[in-house]
C-alpha positions in Angstrom: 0.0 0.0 0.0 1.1 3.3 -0.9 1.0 6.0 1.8 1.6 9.6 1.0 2.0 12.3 3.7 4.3 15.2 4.8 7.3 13.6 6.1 7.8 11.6 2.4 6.0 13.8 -0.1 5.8 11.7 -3.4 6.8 14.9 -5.6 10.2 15.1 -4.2 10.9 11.2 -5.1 11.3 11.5 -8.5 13.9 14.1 -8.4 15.9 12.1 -5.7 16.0 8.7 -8.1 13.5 7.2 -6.0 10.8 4.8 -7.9 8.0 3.2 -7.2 7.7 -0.1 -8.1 4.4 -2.5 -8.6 3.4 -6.0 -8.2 6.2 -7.4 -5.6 6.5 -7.4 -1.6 8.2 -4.5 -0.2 12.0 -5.6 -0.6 11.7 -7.8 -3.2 13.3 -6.8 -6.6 11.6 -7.2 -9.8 13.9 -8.6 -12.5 11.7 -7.4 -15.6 10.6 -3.8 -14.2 8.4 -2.2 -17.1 8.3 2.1 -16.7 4.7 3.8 -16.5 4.0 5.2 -20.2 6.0 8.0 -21.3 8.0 7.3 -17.7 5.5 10.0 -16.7 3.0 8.9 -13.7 0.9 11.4 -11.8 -0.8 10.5 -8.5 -3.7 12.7 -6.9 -4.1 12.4 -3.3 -6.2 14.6 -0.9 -3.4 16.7 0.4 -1.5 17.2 -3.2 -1.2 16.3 -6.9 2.1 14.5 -7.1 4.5 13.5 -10.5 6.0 9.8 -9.6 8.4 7.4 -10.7 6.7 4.2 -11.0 7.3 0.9 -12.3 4.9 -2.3 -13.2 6.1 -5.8 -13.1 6.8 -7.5 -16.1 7.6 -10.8 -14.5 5.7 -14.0 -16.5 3.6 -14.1 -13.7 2.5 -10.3 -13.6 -1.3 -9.2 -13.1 -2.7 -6.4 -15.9 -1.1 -3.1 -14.7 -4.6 -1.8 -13.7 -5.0 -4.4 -11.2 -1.4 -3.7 -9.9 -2.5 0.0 -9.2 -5.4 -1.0 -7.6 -3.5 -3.7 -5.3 -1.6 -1.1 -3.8 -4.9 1.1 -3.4 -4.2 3.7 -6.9 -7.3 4.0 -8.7 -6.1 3.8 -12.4 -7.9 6.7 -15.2 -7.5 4.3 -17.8 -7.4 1.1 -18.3 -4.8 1.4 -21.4 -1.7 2.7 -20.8 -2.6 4.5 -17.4 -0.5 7.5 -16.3 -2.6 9.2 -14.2 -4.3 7.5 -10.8 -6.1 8.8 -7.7 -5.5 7.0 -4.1 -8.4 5.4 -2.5 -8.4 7.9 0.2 -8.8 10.8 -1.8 -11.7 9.3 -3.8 -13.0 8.4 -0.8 -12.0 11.6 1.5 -13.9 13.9 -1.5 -17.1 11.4 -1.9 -17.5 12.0 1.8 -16.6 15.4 1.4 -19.2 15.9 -1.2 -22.1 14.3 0.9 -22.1 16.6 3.8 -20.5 20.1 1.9 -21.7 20.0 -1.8 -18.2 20.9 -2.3 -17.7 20.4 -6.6 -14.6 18.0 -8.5 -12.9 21.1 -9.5 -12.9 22.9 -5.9 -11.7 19.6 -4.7 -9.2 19.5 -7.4 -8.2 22.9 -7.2 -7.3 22.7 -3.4 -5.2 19.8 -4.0 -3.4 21.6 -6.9 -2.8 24.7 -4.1 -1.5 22.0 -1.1 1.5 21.3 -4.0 2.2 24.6 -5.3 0.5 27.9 -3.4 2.5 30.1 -5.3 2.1 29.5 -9.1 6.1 28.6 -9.7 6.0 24.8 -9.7 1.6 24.3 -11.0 1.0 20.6 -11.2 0.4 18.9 -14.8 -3.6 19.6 -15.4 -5.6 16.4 -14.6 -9.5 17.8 -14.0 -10.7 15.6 -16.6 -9.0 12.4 -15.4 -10.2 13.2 -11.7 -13.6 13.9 -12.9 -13.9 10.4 -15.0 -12.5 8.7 -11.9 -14.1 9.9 -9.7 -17.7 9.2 -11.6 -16.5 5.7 -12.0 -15.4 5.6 -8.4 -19.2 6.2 -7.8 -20.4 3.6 -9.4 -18.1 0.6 -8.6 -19.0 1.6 -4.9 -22.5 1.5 -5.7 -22.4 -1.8 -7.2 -19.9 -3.2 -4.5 -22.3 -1.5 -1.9 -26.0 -3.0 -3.1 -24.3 -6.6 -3.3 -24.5 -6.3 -7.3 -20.6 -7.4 -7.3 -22.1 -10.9 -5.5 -24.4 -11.5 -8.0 -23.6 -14.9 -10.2 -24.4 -13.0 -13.4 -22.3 -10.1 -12.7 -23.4 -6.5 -12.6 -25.2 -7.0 -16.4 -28.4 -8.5 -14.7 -28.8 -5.5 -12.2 -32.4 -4.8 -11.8 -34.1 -1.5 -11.6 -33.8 0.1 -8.5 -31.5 -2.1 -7.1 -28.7 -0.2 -5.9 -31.0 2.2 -3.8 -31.1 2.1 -0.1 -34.5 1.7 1.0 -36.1 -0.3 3.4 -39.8 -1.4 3.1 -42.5 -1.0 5.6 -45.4 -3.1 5.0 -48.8 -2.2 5.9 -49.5 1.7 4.8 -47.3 3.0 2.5 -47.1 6.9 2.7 -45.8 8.8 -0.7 -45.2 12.7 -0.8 -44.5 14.0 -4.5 -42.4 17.2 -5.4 -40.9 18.9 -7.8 -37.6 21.1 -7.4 -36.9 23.8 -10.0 -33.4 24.8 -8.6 -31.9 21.3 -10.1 -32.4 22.5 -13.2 -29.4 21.5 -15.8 -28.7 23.7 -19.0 -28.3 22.5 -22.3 -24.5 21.1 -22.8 -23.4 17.5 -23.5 -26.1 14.6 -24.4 -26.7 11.2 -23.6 -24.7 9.6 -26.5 -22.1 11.8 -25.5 -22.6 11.6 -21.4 -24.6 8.5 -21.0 -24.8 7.6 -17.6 -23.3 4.3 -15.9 -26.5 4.1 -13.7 -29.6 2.8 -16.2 -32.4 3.0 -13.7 -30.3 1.2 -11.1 -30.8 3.4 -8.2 -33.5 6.4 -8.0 -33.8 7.9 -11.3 -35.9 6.8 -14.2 -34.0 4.8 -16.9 -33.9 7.6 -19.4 -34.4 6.3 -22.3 -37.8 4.8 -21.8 -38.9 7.5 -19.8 -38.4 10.5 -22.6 -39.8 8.0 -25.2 -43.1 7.7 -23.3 -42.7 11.7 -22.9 -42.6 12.1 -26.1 -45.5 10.2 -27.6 -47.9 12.0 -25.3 -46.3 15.3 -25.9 -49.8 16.3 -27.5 -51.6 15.8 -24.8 -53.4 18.9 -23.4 -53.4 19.2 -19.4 -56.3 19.8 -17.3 -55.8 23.5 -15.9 -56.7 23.5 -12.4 -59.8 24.8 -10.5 -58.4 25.7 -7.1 -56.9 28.3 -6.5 -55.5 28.5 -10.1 -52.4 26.7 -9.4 -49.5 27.6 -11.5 -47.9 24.6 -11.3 -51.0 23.3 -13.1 -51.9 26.1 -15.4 -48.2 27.3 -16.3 -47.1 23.6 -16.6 -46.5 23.9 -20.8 -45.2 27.0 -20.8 -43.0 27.6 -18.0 -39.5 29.2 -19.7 -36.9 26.5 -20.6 -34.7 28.6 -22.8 -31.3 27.3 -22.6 -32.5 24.6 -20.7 -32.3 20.6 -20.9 -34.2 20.3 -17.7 -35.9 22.4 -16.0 -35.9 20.6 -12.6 -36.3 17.3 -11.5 -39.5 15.7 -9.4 -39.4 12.5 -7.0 -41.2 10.3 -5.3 -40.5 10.4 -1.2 -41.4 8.8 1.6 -43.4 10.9 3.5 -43.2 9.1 6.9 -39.4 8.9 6.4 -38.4 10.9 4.5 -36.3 8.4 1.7 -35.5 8.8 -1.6 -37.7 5.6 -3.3 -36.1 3.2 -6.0 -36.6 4.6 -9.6 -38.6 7.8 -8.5 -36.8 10.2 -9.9 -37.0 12.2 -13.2 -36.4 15.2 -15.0 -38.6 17.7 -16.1 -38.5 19.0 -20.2 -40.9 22.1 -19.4 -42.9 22.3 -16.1 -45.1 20.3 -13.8 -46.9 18.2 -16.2 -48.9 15.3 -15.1 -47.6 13.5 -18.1 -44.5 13.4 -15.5 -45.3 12.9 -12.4 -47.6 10.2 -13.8 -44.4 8.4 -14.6 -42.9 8.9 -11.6 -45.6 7.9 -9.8 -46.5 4.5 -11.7 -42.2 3.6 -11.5 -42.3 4.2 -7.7 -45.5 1.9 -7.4 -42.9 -1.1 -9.2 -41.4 -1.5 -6.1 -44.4 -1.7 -3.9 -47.5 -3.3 -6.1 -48.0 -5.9 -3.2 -48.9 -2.7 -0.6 -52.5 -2.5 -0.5 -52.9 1.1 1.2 -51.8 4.1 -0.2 -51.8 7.5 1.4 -50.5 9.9 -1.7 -49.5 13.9 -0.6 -48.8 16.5 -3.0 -49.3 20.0 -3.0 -51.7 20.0 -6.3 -53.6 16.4 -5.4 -56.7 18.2 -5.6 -56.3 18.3 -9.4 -53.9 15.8 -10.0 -55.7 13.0 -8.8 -58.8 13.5 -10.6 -58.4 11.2 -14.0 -55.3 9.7 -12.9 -56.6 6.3 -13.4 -58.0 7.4 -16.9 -54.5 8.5 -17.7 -52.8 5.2 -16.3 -54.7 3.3 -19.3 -52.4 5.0 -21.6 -49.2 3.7 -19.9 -47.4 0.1 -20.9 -49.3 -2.7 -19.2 -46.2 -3.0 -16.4 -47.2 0.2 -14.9 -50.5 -0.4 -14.3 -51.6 -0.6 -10.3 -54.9 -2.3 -9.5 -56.1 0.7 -7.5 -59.6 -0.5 -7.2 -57.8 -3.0 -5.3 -55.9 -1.0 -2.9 -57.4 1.9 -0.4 -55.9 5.0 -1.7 -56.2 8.4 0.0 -55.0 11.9 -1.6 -54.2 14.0 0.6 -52.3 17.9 0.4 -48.8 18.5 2.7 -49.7 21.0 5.7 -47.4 23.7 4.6 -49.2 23.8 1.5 -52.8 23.4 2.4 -54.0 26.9 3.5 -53.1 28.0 -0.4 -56.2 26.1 -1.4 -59.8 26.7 -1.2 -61.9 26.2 1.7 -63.1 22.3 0.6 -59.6 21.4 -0.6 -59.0 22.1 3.1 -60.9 20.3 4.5 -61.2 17.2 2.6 -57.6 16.6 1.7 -55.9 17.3 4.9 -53.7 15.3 7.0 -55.8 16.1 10.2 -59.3 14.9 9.1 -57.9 11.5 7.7 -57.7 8.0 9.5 -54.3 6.2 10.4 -52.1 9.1 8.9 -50.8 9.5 11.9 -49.2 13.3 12.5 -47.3 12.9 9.1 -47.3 16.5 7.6 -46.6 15.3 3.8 -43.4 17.9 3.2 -40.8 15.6 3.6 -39.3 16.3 0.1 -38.9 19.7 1.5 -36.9 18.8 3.9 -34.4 16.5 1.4 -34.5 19.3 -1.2 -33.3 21.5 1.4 -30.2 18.8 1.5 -29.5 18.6 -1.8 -30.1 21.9 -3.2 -25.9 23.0 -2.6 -25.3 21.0 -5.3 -27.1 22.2 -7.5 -24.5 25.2 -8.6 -21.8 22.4 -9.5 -24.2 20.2 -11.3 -26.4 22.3 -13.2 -23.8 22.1 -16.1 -22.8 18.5 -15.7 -23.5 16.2 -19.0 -27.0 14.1 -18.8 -25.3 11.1 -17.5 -22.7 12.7 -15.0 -25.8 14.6 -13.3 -27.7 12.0 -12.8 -25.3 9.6 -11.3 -23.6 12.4 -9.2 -27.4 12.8 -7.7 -28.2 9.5 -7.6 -25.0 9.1 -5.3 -25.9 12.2 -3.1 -29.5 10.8 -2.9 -28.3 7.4 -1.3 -26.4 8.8 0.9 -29.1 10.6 2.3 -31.0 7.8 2.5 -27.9 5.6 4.6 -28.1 8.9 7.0 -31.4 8.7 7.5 -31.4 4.7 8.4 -28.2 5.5 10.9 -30.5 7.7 12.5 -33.3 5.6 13.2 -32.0 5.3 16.7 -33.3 8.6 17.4 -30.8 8.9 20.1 -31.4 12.9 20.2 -34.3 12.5 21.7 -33.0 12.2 25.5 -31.2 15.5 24.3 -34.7 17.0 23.1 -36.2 15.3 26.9 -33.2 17.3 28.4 -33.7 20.2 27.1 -37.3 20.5 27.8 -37.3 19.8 30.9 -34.4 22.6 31.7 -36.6 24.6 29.9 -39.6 24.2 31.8 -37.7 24.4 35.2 -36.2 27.5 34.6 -37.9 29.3 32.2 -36.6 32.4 30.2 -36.5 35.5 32.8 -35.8 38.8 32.5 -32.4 37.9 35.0 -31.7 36.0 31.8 -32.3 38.7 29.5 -30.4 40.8 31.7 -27.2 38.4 31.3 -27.3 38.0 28.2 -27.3 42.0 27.3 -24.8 42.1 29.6 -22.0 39.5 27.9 -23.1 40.7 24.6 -22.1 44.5 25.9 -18.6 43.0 27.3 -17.8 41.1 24.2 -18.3 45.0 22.6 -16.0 46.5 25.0 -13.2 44.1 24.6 -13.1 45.0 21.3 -12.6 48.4 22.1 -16.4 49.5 21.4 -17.5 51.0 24.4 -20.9 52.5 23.9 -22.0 54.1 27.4 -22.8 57.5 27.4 -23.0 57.4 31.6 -20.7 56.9 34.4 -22.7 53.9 36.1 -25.5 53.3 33.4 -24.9 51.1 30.4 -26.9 50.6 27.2 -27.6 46.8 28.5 -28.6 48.1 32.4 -31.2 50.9 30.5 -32.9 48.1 28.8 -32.4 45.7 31.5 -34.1 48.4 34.0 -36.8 49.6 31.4 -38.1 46.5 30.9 -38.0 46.3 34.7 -40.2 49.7 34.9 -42.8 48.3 31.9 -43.3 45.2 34.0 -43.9 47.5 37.5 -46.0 49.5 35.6 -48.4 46.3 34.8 -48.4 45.1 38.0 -49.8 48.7 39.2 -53.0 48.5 37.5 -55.3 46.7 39.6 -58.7 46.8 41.4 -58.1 47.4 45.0 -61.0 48.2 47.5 -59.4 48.6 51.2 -57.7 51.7 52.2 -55.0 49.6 53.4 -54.4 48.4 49.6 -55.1 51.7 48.5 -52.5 53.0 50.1 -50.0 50.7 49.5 -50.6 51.2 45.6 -50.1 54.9 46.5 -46.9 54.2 48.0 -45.7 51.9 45.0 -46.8 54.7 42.6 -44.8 56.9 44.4 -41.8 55.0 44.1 -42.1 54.0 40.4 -42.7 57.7 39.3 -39.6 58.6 41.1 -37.8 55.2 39.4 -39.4 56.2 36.0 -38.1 59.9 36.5 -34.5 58.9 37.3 -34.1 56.2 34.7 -36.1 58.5 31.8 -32.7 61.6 32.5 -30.5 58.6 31.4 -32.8 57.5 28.3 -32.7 60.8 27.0 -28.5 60.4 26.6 -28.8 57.2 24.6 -32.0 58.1 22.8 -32.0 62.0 22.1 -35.2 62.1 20.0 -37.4 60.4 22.5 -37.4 64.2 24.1 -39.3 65.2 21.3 -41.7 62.4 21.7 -42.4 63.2 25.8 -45.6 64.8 26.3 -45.7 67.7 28.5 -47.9 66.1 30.5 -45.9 63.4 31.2 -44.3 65.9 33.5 -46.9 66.7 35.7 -47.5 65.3 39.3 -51.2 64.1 38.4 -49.8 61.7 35.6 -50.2 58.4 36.9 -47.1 56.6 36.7 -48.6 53.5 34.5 -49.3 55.6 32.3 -46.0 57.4 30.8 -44.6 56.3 28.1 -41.1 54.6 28.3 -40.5 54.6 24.6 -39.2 50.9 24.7 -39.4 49.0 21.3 -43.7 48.1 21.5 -44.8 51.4 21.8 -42.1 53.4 19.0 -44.2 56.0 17.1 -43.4 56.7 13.3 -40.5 58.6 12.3 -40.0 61.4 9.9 -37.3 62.7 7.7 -35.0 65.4 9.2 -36.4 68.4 8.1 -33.2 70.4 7.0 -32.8 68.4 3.8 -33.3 70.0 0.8 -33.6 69.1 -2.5 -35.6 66.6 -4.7 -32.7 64.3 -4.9 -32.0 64.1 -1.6 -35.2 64.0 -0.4 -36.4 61.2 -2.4 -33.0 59.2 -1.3 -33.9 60.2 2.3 -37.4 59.1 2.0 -36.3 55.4 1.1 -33.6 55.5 4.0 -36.3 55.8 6.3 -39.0 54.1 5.0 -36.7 51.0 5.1 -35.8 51.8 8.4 -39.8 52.4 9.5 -40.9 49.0 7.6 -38.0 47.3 10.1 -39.3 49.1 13.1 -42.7 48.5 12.5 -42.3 44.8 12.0 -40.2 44.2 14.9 -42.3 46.6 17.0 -45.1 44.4 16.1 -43.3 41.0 16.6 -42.7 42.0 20.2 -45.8 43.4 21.0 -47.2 39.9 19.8 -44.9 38.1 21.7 -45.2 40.4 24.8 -49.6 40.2 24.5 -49.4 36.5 24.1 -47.2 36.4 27.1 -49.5 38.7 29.4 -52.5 36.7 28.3 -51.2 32.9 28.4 -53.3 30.9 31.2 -51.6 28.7 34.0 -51.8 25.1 32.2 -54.4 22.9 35.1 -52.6 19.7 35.3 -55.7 17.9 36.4 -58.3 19.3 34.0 -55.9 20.4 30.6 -52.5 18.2 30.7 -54.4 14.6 30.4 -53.3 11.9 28.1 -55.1 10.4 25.1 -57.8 7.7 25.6 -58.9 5.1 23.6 -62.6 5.2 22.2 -63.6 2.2 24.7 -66.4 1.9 22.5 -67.9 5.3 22.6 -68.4 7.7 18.9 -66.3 10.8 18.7 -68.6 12.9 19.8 -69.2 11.3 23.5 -65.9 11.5 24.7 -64.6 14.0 26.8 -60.7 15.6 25.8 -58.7 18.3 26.8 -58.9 21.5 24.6 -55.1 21.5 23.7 -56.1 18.2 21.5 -58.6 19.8 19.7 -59.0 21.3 16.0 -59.1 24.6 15.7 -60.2 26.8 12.5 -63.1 24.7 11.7 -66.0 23.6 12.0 -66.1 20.2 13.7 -69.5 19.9 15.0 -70.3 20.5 11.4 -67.8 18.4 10.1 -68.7 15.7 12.6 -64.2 15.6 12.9 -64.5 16.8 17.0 -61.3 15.8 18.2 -59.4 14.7 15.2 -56.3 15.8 16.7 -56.5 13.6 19.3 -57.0 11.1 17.2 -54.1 11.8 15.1 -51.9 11.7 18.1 -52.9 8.6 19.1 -52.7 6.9 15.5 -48.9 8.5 15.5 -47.9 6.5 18.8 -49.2 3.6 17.7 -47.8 4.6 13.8 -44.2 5.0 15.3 -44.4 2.1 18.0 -45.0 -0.5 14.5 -42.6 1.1 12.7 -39.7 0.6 15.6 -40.7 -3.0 15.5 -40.3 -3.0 11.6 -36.5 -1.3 11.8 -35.4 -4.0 14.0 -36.8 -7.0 11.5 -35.6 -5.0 8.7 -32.0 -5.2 9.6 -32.4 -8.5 11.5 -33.2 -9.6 8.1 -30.9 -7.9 6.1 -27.9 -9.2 8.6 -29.1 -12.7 7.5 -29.8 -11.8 3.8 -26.0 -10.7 3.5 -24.7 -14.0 4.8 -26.2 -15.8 2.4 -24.7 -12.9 -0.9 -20.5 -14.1 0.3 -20.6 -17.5 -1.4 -23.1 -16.4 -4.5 -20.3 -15.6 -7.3 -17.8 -18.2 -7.8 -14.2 -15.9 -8.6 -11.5 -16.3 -10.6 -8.6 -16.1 -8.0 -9.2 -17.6 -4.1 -8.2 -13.9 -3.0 -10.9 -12.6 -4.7 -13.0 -15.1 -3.1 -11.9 -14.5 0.0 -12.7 -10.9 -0.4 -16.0 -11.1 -1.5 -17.1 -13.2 1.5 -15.0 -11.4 3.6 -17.3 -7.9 2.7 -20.4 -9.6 2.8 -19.8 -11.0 6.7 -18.6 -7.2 6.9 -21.9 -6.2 6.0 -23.8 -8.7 8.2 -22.0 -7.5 11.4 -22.7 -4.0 10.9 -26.5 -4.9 10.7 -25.7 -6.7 13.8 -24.0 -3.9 15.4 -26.7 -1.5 14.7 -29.6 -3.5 16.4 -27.7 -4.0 19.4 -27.1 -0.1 19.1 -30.6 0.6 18.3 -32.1 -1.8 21.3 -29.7 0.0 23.6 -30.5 3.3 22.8 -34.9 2.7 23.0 -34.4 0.8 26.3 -33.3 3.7 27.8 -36.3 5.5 26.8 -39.1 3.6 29.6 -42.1 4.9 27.0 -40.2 2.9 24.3 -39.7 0.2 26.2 -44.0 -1.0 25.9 -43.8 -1.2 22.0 -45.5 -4.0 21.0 -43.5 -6.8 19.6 -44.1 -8.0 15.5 -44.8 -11.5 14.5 -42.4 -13.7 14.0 -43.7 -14.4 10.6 -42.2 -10.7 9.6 -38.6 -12.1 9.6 -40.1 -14.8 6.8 -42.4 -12.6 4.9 -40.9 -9.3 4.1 -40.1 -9.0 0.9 -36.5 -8.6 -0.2 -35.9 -4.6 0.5 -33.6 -2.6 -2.1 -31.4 -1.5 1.3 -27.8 -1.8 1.6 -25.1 -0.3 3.3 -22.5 2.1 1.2 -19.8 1.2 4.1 -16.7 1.8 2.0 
């Protein structure tokens, strides 16, 4: 193995007569040594770009030279004549890289290039394109090798669509949220003969060829516009602008309970939103699950979309069909999105008035497109193939994440944190502190803002707020003459407070002088009543009126309307905030804070529940949907309680199903062998590993720990899940 670092930097070798040489143990001399092509051999590692001398073996007995850089970890450009290779690590260091920063090939690159030469005298030889091709065929080999493919007695030829996507099955309800995402749009360079891509409907998008066929034999077909709330996604669908533009986004298929990627979901757009499209996706997805027989389908336009979908199915290739009259199927509209729609859309498609959905809110593409979005800079002018495989890649990734964090180990963090919270809630000693370290971080670096001796801008707000809250307290209904007077007393000594802090206020606010009401002065003001000027009660604000001049007073009219559109809108968030506050109730534990109970027989309407589980902004006597939120809670607990059961047989499976892949593929070479079945008891531990992990972590949850336990007959029956581990 060759290992590169700072102490024996590979670009100094070469000028000190130093070569590498392939195929023998370190120490043994090759009698037949054969020089890299052209003598010229440049190796890219993570920390530099390095020129080499390196020799392959030309002993009788010598492997291909490929297979000799790849022995000692070198990842080859070319299988002809290779002059160029890429470490392992680096491949791997920048595929990691790429997951979690959307960092592109040629920033990557470029860094390497500056870690061997920051100063432009000694630039590296130029090998972008090489890096590029390797690292798209890194990729895929670990794709392959990842979803078992390399196992498989018929090589990687008889992959299947979808295979290579990590994705676990859930039987029972099957929840699917659609999307579209216009910012993954890719311009109009390259094609498919000349950028095909490696992945042909292996993993999560369409296989492209049949899918733009179909596309374009319906391309006549005229879409439906929409009749709520005139949707543009409906209505603009055919003429959204794609002017320079091979795809103007791409849709997908998600999980909406889990938020995955599903197997051969994903597809680009030619224009906009068509249904022609989503159709497709839609029908591809359903490949992998035909044997589900309840279907709970969100997407921000179902009210439309779901209208003649089984008319339009008929015009699809028989293996796309669904039997839906089969199946239950429910359309239903993500949260986020429903309140855009008319008032029956709202109520008839949303997630709160529909049985066994559980508290699932539908927008979990959101949340991935939020993920994968970075990338779209440094892919938007990829070629057809390289795109999709470089998202395909990014997309099972996020997938692997989201199975690693099934544990849900944060959630003794979220427990934590909530109950710090609700022991000490936020006070204005707090609030105090915090001005207060925010105003010494200011003075260490030298900006000291008091304008007073012993008052600074932190204690005048501190103080103020202080004053406000005295002020509320005064008001009151108080009938003795003993109470009386003691309000008297407290009046007293708040005017004389408001007095002294309002000589200080005028030095750090000069205008609020201006703003003072003369009879704010008076004795007979009431002390609750003056004005402190603090941020819920700032009046508008006018342009200085010494400026002069058209110009300047136009300038100065947008200076301060900005500045009056800020004010108002914070004025008003924390005179929200503050009303809220002053009105909130006590919470009654005994009569508010009790738990969900189950129907024990009785309708809806009979049973008695705390307010904070009901629905509010409609109707539901009218509806006859009282308490759906109750409801909804409930199905969620027992939605999640299932589905912990399901990630433990899942894996439990998939430990045994990975067992069996080691001796599949009969090899050419016993070390071959040996490292096939070596990777696939790798595999098989790691599913190991994460049960115990997973157990360990719900145990220490005592809610968790009443989960009902699944049928043994899960292990036997769940069907064989597209869901494997991209270890590397």
């Amino acid at each position: 193995m060759i290992r590169i670092h700072d102490r024996h930097p590979l670009h100094r070798m070469e000028s000190m007569g130093i070569r590498l040489q392939l195929g023998h143990a370190s120490g043994v001399q090759c009698i037949n040594p054969l020089p890299a092509h052209n003598n010229d051999f440049v190796i890219i590692d993570y920390n530099g770009i390095y020129e080499v001398g390196l020799d392959f073996c030309g002993c009788a007995h010598a492997e291909l030279h490929i297979i000799q850089l790849l022995r000692v970890r070198l990842f080859p450009a070319t299988t002809v004549d290779p002059k160029t290779a890429a470490t392992f690590q680096a491949l791997e260091y920048f595929q990691m890289l790429s997951f979690e920063s959307k960092v592109s090939t040629f920033e990557f690159y470029k860094t390497a290039a500056r870690l061997t030469d920051n100063t432009g005298i000694h630039i590296p030889k130029d090998c972008y394109e090489a890096l590029l091709r390797m690292m798209r065929e890194w990729r895929f080999i670990k794709q392959m090798k990842c979803a078992s493919q390399s196992h498989h007695p018929d090589g990687i030829g008889a992959t299947k669509p979808g295979a290579c996507a990590i994705f676990p099955r859930f039987l029972y309800a099957l929840f699917l949220a659609i999307d579209t995402n216009f910012r993954l749009a890719r311009h109009n360079v390259s094609s498919d003969i000349v950028d095909p891509g490696l992945n042909r409907g292996y993993v999560f998008f369409v296989e492209e060829h049949a899918y733009k066929d179909f596309i374009g034999s319906c391309e006549r077909v005229v879409q439906e516009l929409s009749s709520c709330s005139s949707h543009n996604a409906v209505n603009l669908a055919d003429s959204r602008v794609s002017r320079g533009l091979a795809a103007t986004g791409a849709s997908t298929i998600d999980c909406a309970r889990h938020n995955f990627k599903r197997p051969c979901s994903v597809g680009d757009l030619q224009k906009g939103e068509r249904y022609l499209n989503m159709d497709y996706l839609f029908f591809s997805s359903m490949q992998s699950s035909s044997e589900i027989s309840t279907l709970n389908i969100s997407y921000d336009i179902a009210c439309q979309w779901s209208k003649h979908l089984w008319t339009r199915m008929s015009a699809f290739p028989h293996q796309y069909h669904i039997k839906h009259d089969q199946k239950s199927i429910t359309f239903l509209i993500p949260k986020f999105h429903l309140p855009a729609h008319v008032a029956k859309c709202q109520s008839n498609f949303s997630f709160n008035f529909i049985k066994g959905v559980g508290r699932t809110d539908g927008e979990a593409p959101e949340r991935g497109w939020a993920d994968i979005n970075p990338i779209a800079t440094s892919t938007h002018k990829m070629g057809p193939g390289s795109r999709r495989d470089t998202l395909d890649d990014h997309f099972n990734d996020w997938n692997w994440k989201k199975i690693c964090a099934m544990a849900a180990d944060e959630l003794v963090e979220w427990r934590r944190d909530i109950e710090a919270w609700e022991a000490d809630p936020m006070t204005q000693a707090a609030v105090r502190l915090a001005l207060s370290m925010a105003e010494a971080a200011e003075i260490e670096r030298g900006n000291n803002m008091s304008l007073h001796d012993d008052i600074s801008p932190s204690v005048l707000i501190s103080s103020g707020l202080e004053l406000e809250d005295q002020q509320l307290s005064a008001i009151g209904h108080h009938t003795t003459d003993v109470q009386k007077g003691k309000i008297l007393q407290r009046m007293n000594a708040l005017r004389q407070c408001i007095d002294t802090w309002a000589r200080v206020q005028v030095l750090y606010m000069p205008s609020v002088s201006r703003l003072q009401s003369p009879d704010d002065i008076a004795t007979e003001t009431k002390a609750h009543n003056i004005s402190l000027f603090l941020p819920s009660s700032l009046p508008q604000r006018y342009k200085d009126t010494f400026i002069r001049g058209q110009r300047a007073n136009t300038r100065a009219n947008g200076i301060i309307n900005n500045a009056e559109h800020r004010i108002d809108t914070l004025s008003l968030k924390y005179s929200t905030t503050r009303d809220a506050l002053r009105s909130l109730k006590p919470l009654d534990k005994q009569r508010d804070a009790v738990p969900l109970k189950h129907d024990n027989g009785r309708t809806v309407g009979q049973q008695s529940i705390s307010w904070i589980w009901r629905t509010s902004g409609f109707n539901s006597n009218e509806l006859g949907l009282q308490d759906s939120q109750a409801h909804r809670w409930e199905e969620e607990v027992q939605l999640l309680r299932e589905e912990m059961c399901h990630i433990i047989a899942f894996l439990d499976w998939q430990a045994g199903w990975w067992d069996m892949q080691g001796p599949r593929c009969a090899f050419n070479s016993l070390q071959a062998g040996e490292g096939a079945l070596a990777y696939a008891q790798r595999q098989a531990n790691l599913r190991q590993q994460m049960v115990i992990h997973i157990k360990s972590v719900w145990a220490a949850n005592p809610s968790w720990q009443e989960a009902p336990l699944l049928a043994v007959h899960l292990r036997s029956e769940l069907p064989m899940p597209n869901s494997h581990s991209p270890v590397r």
